[in-house]
PAGURO-514135 format. One record per residue (C-alpha): residue in one letter; chain; x, y, z; residue number from 1. Coordinates in steps of 0.05 Angstrom, whole numbers. Layout:
BEGIN
<rec residu="A" chaine="A" px="X" py="Y" pz="Z" num="NUM"/>
...
//
This chain:
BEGIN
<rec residu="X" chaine="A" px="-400" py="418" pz="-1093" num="1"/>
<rec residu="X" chaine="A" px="-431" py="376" pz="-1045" num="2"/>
<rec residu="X" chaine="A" px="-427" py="316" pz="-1067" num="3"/>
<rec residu="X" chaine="A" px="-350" py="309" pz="-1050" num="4"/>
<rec residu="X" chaine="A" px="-372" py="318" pz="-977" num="5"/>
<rec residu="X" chaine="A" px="-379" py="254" pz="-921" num="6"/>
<rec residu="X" chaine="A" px="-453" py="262" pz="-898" num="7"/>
<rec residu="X" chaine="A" px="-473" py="265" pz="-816" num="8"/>
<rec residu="X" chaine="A" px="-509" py="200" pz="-794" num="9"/>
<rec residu="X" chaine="A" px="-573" py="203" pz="-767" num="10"/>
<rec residu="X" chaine="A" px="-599" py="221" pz="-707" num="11"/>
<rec residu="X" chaine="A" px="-621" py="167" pz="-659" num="12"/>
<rec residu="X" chaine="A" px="-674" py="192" pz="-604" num="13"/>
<rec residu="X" chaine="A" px="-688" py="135" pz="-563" num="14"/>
<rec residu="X" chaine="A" px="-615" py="121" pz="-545" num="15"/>
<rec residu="X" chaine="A" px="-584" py="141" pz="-472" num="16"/>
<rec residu="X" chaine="A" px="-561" py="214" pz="-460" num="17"/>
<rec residu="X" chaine="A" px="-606" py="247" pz="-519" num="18"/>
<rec residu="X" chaine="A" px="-586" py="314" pz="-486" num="19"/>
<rec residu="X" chaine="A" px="-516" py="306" pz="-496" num="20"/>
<rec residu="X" chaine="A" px="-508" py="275" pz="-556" num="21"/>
<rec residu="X" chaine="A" px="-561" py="326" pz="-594" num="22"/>
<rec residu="X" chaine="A" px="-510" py="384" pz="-574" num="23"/>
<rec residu="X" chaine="A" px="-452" py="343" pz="-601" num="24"/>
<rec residu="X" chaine="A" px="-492" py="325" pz="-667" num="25"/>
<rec residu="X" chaine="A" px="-504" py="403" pz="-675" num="26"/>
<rec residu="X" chaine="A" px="-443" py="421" pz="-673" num="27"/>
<rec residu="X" chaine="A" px="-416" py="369" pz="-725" num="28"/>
<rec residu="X" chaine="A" px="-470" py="395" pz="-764" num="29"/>
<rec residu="X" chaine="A" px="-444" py="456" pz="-766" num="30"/>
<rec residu="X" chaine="A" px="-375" py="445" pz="-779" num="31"/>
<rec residu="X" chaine="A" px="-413" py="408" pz="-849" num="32"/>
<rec residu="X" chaine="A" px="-446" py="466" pz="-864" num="33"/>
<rec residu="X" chaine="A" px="-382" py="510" pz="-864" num="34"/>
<rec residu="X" chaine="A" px="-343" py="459" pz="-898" num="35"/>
<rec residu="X" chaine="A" px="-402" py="463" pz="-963" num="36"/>
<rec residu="X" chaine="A" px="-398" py="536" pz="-951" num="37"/>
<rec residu="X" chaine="A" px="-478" py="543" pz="-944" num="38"/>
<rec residu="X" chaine="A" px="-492" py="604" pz="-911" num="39"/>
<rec residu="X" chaine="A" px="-565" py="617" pz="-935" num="40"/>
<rec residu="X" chaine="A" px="-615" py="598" pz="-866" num="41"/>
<rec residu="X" chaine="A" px="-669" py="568" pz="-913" num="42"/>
<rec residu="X" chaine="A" px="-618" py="517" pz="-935" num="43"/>
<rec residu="X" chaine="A" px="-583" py="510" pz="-866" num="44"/>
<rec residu="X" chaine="A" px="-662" py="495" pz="-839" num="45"/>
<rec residu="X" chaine="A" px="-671" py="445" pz="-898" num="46"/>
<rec residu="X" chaine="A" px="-602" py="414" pz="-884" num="47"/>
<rec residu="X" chaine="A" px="-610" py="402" pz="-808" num="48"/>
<rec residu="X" chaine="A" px="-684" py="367" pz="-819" num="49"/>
<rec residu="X" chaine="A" px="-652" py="327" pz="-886" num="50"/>
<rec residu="X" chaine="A" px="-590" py="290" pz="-842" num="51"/>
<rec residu="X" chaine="A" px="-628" py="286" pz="-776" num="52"/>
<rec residu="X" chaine="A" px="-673" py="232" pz="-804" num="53"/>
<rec residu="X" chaine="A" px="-746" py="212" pz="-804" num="54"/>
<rec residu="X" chaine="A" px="-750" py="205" pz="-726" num="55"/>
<rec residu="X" chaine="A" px="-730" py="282" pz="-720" num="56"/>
<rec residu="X" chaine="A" px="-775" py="297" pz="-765" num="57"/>
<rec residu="X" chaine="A" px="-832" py="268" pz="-748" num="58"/>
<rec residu="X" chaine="A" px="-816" py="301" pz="-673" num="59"/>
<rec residu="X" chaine="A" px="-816" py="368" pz="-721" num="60"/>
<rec residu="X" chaine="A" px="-880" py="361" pz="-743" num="61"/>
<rec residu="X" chaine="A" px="-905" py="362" pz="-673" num="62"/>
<rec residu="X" chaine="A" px="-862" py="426" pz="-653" num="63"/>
<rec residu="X" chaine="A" px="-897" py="493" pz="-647" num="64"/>
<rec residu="X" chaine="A" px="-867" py="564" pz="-672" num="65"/>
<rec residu="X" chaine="A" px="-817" py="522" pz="-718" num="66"/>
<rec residu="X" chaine="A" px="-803" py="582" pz="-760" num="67"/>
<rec residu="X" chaine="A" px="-768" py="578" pz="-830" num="68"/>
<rec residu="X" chaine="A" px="-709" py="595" pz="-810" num="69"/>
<rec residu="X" chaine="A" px="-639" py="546" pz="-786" num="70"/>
<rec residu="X" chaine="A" px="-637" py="587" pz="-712" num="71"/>
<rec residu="X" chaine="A" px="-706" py="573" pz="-704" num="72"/>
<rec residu="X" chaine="A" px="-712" py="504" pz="-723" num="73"/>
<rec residu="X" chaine="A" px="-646" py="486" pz="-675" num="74"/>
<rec residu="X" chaine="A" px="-675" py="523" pz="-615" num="75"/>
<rec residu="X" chaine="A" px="-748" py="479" pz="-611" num="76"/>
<rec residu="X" chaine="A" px="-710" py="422" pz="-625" num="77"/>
<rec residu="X" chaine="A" px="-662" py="436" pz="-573" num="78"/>
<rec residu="X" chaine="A" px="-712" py="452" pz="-520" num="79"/>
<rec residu="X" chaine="A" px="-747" py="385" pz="-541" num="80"/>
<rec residu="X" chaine="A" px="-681" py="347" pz="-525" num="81"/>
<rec residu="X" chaine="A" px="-645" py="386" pz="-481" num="82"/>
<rec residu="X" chaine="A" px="-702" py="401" pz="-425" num="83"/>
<rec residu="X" chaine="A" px="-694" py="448" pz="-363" num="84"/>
<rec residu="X" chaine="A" px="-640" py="419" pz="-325" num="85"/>
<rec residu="X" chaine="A" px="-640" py="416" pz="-253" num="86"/>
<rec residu="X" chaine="A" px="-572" py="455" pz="-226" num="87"/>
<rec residu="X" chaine="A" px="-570" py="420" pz="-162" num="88"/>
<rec residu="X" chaine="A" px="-582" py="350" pz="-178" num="89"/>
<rec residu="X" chaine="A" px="-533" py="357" pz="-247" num="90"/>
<rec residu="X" chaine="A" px="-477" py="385" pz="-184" num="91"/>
<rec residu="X" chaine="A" px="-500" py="320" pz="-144" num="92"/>
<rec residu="X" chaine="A" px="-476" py="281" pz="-199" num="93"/>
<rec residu="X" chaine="A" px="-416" py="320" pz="-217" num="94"/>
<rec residu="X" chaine="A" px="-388" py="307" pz="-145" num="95"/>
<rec residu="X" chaine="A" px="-400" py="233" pz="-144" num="96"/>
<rec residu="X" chaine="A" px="-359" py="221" pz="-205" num="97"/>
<rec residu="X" chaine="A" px="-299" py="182" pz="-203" num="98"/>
<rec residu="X" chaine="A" px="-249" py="159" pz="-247" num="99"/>
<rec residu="X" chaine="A" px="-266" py="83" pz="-278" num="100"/>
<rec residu="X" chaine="A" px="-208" py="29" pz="-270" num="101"/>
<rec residu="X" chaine="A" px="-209" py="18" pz="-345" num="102"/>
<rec residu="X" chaine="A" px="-219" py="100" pz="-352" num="103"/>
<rec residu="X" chaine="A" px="-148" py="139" pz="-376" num="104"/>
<rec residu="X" chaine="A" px="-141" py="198" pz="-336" num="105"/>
<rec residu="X" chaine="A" px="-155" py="243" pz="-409" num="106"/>
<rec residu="X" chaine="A" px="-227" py="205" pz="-409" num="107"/>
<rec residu="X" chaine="A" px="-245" py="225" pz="-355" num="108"/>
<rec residu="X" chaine="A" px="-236" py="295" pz="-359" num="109"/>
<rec residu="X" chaine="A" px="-280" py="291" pz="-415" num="110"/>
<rec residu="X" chaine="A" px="-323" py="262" pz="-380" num="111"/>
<rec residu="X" chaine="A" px="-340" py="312" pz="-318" num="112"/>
<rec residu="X" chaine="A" px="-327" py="363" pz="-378" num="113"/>
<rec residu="X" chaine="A" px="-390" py="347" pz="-404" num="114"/>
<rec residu="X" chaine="A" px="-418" py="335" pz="-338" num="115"/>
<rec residu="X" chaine="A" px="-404" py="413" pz="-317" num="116"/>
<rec residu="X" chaine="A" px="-433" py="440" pz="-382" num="117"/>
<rec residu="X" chaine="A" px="-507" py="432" pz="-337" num="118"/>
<rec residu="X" chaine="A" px="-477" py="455" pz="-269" num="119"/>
<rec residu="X" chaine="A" px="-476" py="530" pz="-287" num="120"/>
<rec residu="X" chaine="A" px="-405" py="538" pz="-247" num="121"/>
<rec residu="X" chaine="A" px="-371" py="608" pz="-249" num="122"/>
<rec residu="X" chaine="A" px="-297" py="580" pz="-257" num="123"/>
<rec residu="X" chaine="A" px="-315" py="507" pz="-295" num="124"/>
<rec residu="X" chaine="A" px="-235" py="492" pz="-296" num="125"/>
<rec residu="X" chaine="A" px="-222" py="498" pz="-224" num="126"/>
<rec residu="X" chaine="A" px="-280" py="455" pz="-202" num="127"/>
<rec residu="X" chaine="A" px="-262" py="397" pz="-259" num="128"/>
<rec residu="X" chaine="A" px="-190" py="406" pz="-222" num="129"/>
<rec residu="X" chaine="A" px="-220" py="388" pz="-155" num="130"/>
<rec residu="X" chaine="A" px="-259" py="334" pz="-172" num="131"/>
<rec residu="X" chaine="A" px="-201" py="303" pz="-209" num="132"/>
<rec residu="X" chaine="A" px="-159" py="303" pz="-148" num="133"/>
<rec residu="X" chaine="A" px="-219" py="276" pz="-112" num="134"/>
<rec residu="X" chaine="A" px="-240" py="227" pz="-153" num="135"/>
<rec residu="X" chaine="A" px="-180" py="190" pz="-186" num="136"/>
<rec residu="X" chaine="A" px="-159" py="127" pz="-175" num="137"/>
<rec residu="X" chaine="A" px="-91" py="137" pz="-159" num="138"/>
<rec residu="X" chaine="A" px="-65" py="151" pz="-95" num="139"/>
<rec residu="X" chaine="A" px="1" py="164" pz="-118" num="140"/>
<rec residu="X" chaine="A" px="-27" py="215" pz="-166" num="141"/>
<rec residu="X" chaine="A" px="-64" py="249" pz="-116" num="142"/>
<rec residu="X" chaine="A" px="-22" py="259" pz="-59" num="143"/>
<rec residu="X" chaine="A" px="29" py="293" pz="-118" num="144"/>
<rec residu="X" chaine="A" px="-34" py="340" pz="-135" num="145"/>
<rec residu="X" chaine="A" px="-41" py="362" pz="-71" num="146"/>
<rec residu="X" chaine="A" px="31" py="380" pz="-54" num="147"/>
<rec residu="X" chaine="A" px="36" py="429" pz="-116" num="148"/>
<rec residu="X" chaine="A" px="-8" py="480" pz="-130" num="149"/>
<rec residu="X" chaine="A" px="-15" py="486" pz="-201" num="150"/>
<rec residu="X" chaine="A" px="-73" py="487" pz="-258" num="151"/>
<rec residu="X" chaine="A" px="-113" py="439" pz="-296" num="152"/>
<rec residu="X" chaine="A" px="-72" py="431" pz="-355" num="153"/>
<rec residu="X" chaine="A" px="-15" py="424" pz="-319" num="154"/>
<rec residu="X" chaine="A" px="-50" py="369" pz="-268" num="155"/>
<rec residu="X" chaine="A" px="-68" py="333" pz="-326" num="156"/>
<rec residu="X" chaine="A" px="-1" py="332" pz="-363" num="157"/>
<rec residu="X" chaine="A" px="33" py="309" pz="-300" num="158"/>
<rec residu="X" chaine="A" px="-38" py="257" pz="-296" num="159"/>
<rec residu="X" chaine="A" px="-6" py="231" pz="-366" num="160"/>
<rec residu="X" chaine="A" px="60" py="229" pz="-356" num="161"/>
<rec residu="X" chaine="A" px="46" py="182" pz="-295" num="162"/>
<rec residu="X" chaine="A" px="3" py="128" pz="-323" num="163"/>
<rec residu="X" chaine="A" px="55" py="131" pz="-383" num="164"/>
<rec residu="X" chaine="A" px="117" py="112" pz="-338" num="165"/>
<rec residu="X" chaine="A" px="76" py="67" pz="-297" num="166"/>
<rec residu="X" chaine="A" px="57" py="25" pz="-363" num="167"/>
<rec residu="X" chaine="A" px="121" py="23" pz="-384" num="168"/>
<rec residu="X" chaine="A" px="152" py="-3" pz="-312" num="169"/>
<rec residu="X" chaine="A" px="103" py="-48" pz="-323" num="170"/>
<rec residu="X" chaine="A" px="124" py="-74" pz="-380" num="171"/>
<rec residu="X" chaine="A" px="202" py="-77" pz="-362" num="172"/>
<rec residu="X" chaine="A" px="181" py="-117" pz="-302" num="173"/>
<rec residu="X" chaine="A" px="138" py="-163" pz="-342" num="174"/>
<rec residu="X" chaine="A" px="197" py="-173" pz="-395" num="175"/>
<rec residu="X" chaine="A" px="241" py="-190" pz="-326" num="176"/>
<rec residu="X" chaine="A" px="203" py="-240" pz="-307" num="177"/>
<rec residu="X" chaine="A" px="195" py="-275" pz="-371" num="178"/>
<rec residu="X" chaine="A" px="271" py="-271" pz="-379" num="179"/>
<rec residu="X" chaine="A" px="300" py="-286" pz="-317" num="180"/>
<rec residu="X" chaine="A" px="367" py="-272" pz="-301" num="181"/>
<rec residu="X" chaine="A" px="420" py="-325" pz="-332" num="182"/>
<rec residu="X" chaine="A" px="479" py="-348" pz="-290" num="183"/>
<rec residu="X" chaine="A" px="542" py="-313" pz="-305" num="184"/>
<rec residu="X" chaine="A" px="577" py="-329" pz="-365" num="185"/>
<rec residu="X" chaine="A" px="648" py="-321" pz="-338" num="186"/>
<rec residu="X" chaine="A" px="657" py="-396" pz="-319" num="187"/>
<rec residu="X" chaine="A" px="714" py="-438" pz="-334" num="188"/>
<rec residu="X" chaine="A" px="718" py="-510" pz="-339" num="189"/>
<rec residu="X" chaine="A" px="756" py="-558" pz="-283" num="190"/>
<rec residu="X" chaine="A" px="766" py="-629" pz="-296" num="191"/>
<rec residu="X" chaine="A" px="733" py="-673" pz="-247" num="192"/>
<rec residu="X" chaine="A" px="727" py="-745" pz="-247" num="193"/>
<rec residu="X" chaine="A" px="759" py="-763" pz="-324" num="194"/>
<rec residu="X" chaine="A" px="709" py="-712" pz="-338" num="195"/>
<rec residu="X" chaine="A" px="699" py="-639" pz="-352" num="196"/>
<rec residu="X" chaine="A" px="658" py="-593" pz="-309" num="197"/>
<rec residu="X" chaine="A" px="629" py="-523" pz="-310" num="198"/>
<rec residu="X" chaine="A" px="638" py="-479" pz="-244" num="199"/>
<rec residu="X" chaine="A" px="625" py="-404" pz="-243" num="200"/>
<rec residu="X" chaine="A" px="674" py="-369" pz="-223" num="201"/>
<rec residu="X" chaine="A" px="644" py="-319" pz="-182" num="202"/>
<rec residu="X" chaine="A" px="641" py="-330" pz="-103" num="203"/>
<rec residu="X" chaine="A" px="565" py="-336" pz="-81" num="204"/>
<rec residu="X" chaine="A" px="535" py="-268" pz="-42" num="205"/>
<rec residu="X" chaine="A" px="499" py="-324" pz="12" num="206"/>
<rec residu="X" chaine="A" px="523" py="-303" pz="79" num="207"/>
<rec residu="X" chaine="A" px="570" py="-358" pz="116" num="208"/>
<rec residu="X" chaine="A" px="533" py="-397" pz="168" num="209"/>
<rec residu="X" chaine="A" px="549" py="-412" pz="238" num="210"/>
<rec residu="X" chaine="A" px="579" py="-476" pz="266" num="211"/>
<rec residu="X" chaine="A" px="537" py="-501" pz="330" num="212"/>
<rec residu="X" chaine="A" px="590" py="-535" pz="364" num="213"/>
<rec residu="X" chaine="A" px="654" py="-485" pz="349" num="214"/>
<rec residu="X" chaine="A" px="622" py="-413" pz="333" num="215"/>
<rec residu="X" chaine="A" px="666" py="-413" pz="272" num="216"/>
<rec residu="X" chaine="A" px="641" py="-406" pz="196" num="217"/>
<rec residu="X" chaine="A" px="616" py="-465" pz="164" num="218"/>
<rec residu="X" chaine="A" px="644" py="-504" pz="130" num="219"/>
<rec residu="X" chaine="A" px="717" py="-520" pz="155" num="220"/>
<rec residu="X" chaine="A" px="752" py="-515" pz="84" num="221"/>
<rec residu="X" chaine="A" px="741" py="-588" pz="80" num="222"/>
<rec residu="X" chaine="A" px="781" py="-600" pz="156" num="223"/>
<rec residu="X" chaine="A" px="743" py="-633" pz="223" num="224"/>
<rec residu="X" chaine="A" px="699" py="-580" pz="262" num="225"/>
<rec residu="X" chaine="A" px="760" py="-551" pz="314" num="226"/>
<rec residu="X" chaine="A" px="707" py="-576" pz="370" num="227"/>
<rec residu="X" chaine="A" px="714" py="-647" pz="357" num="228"/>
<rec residu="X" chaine="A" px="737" py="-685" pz="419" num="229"/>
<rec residu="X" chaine="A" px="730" py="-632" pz="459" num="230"/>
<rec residu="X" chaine="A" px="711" py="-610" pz="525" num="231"/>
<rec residu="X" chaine="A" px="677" py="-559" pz="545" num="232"/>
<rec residu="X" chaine="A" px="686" py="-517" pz="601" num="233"/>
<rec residu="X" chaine="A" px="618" py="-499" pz="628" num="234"/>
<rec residu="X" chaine="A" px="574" py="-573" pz="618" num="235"/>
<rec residu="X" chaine="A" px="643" py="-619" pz="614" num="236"/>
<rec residu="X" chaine="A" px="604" py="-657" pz="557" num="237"/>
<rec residu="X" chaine="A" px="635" py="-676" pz="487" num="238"/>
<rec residu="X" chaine="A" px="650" py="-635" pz="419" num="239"/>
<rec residu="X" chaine="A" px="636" py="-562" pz="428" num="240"/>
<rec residu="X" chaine="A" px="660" py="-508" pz="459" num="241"/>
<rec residu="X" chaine="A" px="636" py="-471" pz="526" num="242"/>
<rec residu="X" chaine="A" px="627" py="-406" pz="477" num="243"/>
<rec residu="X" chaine="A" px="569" py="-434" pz="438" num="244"/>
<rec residu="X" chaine="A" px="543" py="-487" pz="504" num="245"/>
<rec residu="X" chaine="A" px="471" py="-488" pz="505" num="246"/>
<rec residu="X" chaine="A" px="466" py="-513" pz="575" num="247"/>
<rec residu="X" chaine="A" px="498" py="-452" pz="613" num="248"/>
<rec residu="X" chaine="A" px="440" py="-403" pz="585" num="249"/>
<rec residu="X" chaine="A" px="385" py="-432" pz="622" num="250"/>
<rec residu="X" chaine="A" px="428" py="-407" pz="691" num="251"/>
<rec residu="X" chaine="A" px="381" py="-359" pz="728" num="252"/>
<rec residu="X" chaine="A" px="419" py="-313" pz="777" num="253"/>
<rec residu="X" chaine="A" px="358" py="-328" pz="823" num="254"/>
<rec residu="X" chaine="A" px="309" py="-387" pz="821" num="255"/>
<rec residu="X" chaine="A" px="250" py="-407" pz="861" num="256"/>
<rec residu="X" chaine="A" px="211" py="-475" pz="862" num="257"/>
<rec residu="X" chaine="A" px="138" py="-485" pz="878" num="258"/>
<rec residu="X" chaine="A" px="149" py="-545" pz="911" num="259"/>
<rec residu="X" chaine="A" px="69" py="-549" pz="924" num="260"/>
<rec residu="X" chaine="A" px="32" py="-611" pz="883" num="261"/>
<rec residu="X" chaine="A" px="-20" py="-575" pz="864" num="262"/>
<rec residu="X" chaine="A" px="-33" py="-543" pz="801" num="263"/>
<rec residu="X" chaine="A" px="-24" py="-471" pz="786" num="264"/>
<rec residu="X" chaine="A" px="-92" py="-439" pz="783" num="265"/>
<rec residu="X" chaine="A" px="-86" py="-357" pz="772" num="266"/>
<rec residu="X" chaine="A" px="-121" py="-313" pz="834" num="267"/>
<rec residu="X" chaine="A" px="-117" py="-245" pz="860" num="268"/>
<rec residu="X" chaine="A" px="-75" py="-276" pz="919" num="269"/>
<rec residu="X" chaine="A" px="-19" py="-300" pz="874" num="270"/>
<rec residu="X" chaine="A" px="48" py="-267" pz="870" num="271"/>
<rec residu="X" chaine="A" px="108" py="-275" pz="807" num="272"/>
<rec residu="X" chaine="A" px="181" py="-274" pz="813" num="273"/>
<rec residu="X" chaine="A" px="220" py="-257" pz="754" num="274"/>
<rec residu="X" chaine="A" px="294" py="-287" pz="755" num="275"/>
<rec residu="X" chaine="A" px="351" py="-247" pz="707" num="276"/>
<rec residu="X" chaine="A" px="383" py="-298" pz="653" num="277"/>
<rec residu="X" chaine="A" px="456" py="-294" pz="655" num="278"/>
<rec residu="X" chaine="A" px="514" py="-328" pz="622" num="279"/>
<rec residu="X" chaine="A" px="574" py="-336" pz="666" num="280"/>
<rec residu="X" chaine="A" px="557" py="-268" pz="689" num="281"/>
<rec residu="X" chaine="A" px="604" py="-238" pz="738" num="282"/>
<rec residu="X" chaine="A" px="571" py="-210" pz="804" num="283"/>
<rec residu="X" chaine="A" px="598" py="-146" pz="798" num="284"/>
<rec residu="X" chaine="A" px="566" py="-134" pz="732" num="285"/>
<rec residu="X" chaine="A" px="506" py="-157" pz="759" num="286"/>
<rec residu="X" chaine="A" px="450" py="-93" pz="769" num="287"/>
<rec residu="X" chaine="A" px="464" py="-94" pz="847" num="288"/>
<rec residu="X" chaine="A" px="459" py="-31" pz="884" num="289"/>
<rec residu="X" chaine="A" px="478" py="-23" pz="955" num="290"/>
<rec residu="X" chaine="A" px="421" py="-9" pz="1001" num="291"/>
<rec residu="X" chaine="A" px="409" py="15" pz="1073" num="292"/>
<rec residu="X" chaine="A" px="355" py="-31" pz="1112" num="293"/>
<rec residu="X" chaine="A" px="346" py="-15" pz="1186" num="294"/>
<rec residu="X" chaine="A" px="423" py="4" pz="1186" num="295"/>
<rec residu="X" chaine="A" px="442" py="-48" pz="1157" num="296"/>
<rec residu="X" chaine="A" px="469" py="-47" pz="1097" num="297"/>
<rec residu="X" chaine="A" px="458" py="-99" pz="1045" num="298"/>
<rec residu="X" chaine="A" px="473" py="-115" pz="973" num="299"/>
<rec residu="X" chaine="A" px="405" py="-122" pz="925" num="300"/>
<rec residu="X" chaine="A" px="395" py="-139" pz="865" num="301"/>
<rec residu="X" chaine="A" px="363" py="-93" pz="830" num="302"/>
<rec residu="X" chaine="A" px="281" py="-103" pz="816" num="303"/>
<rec residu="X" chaine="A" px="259" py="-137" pz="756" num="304"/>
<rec residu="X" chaine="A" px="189" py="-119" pz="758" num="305"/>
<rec residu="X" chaine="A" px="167" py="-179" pz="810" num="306"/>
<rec residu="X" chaine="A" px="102" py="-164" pz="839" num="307"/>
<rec residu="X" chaine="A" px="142" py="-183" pz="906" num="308"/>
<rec residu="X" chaine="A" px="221" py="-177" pz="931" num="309"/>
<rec residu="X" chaine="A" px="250" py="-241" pz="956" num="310"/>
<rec residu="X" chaine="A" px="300" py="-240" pz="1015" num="311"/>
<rec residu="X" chaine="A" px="355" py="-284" pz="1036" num="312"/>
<rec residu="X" chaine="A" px="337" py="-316" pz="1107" num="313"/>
<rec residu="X" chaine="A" px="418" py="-292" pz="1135" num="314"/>
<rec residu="X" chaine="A" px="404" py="-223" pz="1111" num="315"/>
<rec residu="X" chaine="A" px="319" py="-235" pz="1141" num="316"/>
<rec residu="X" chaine="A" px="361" py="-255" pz="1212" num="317"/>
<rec residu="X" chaine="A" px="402" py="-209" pz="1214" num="318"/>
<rec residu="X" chaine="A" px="355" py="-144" pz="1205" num="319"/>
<rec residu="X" chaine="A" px="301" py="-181" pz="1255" num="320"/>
<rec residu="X" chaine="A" px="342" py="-198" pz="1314" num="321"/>
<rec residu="X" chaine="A" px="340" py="-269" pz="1283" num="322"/>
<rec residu="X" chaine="A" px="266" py="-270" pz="1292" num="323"/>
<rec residu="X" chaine="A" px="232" py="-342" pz="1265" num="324"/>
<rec residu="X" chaine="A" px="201" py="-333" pz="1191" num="325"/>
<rec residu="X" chaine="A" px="130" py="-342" pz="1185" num="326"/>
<rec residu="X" chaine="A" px="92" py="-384" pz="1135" num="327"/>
<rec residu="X" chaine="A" px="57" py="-343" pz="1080" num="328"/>
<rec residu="X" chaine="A" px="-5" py="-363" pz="1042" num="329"/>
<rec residu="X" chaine="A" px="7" py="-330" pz="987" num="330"/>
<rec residu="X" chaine="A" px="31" py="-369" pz="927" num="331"/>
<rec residu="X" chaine="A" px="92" py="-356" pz="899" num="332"/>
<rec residu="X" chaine="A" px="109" py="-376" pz="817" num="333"/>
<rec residu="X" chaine="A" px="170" py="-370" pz="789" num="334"/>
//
C-alpha cells in the first residue's frame, strides 16, 4: 500500500535555516504518514529515521533518552535543531524586515510568518499587519493602509489587487509605446502639382502664434503682415504697429543717471532708486496719492520700495523758502 506513495527527500543538516526547514520537513512527514494510513508509533519512529537519511541518523545515534516511540524520537531531534531561541533578538529581526524589490507582497507575508513563529507574540496577525505597513515597498500601498482600518486578510487582498493593476498599467503603457499612435485615417487626397497628395483632414490642436510686428495670428492666410509699410505711433520707425513696439516698454516714469565715472562698488553708504515701467501710462492711473508737506500740498508717487524718496527741485524750493540744495555723498544707483 505504500509503494503507490511519492517518498519525502532527505534531510539536509548543514544547509541555512536548519530550524526552520526541520519544522517544515515534520510536518510533510506527517501529512505522508496519514496519507499510508500508519498509525502504529513503532512504525511512525522507524519511518521518520528511514526518510531523514544517514546524516539524521547518525545525529540519532548521538541523542540521549531517544525512546522507541515516534513523539519521542521527533522531540530530541527537534531540540537538536530547533535550539532555545532568544525572544528578543528573534523580535529584533522581525522589526527590521522589509519587503524585497523582487518580493510579491504574498511572499512576504510568508516570510515574517515564519519569522513570528520564534517571537512568542500574543496577537501574531496584528503584529504581521504592522510590520507590513511598515515595511513595504510601496508608498502608495501604505498611505492606503493607513487611511482604513481594517485586518490582515483584507490588507493583503487590497496588497494584491494593487500590484495586479499596477502590472497590468504597466503593460498597456508598454504596448503604447511600442505602437504609437497613427495619424488619422480620415484624409482625402488634393491634387497638387500634376500630382496627387495626401492631407489630413483634421485642423491641428497647435495653438496659433503671435505676429511680432501686427499682434495678429500668424500666418496671414497667405496675405502681407497688415504692418507692412507702416508707421508706428510711439518709435515712428517702419512695419509694425505701436501695439506690439518694443521701444516704448523700456519708458520709466522716473529715471536717474549716475553720471559719476567711477565704477559701482556696493557699501553700506549706497542708496537704490527703483523707477515703475509703464507703457503709455496715463498720469492719472499712475499710483499717486496727494500728500500734505509743510502745508503744502504735493502730488507723490507712491513708494516703490527705494531705500530713499527722490524730490523734484520746484517742489524742494518751494517747501524750503527756495533754500540752495546741498551736495550729498551718498551714492545714488538707479
Amino acid at each position: 500500500m505504500a509503494t503507490g506513495l511519492s517518498t519525502l527527500p532527505q534531510f539536509s543538516v548543514h544547509e541555512n535555516a536548519v530550524d526552520i526547514r526541520w519544522k517544515k520537513w515534520v510536518k510533510r512527514l506527517d501529512n505522508l504518514l496519514v496519507g499510508m494510513n500508519i498509525k502504529d508509533k513503532d512504525r511512525k519512529r522507524a519511518f521518520i529515521l528511514h526518510f531523514a537519511g544517514d546524516e539524521v541518523n547518525d545525529i540519532f545515534d548521538t541523542l540521549p533518552d531517544t525512546g522507541n516511540d515516534y513523539k519521542t524520537a521527533v522531540e530530541r531531534l527537534t531540540e537538536y535543531f530547533v535550539p532555545k531561541k532568544n525572544t528578543e533578538f528573534e523580535v529584533f529581526k522581525f522589526r527590521q524586515t522589509r519587503q524585497m524589490s523582487s518580493e510579491n507582497i504574498d511572499s512576504f507575508h510568508t516570510r515574517l510568518r515564519q519569522l513570528g513563529q520564534n517571537c512568542e507574540f500574543v496577537d501574531c496577525d496584528k503584529e504581521i499587519k504592522s510590520q507590513i505597513i511598515q515595511g513595504c515597498s510601496s508608498t502608495k500601498f501604505r498611505r492606503r493602509a493607513l487611511q482604513e482600518d481594517m485586518d490582515l486578510h483584507r490588507l493583503i487582498a487590497m496588497a494584491r489587487s494593487m500590484e495586479i493593476s499596477h502590472l497590468q498599467a504597466q503593460e498597456i503603457e508598454k504596448t503604447d509605446r511600442a505602437y504609437p499612435q497613427r495619424e488619422d485615417t480620415n484624409a482625402v487626397k488634393r491634387k497638387s502639382n500634376g500630382g496627387w497628395s495626401k492631407q489630413n483632414r483634421t485642423h491641428s490642436n497647435k495653438p496659433s502664434r503671435v505676429c511680432r510686428n501686427c499682434g495678429g495670428n500668424i500666418p496671414h492666410n497667405d496675405k502681407p503682415c497688415p504692418a507692412k509699410g507702416k508707421v508706428c505711433h510711439s518709435c515712428k520707425k517702419y512695419n509694425h504697429f505701436s501695439k506690439v513696439c518694443k521701444c516704448k516698454s523700456k519708458k520709466l516714469v522716473k529715471q536717474v543717471e549716475d553720471k559719476s565715472s567711477q565704477p559701482c562698488n556696493e557699501s553700506s553708504s549706497d542708496e537704490y532708486l527703483y523707477g515703475i515701467q509703464t507703457i503709455n501710462q496715463v498720469k492719472s492711473k499712475q499710483p499717486n496719492s496727494a500728500v500734505t508737506v509743510d502745508g503744502l500740498t504735493l502730488n507723490i508717487l507712491v513708494d516703490t520700495g527705494s531705500s530713499i524718496n527722490v524730490m523734484e527741485e520746484t517742489c524742494y524750493n518751494k517747501i524750503r523758502n527756495k533754500k540752495k540744495l546741498q551736495k550729498a555723498s551718498t551714492k545714488l544707483f538707479a
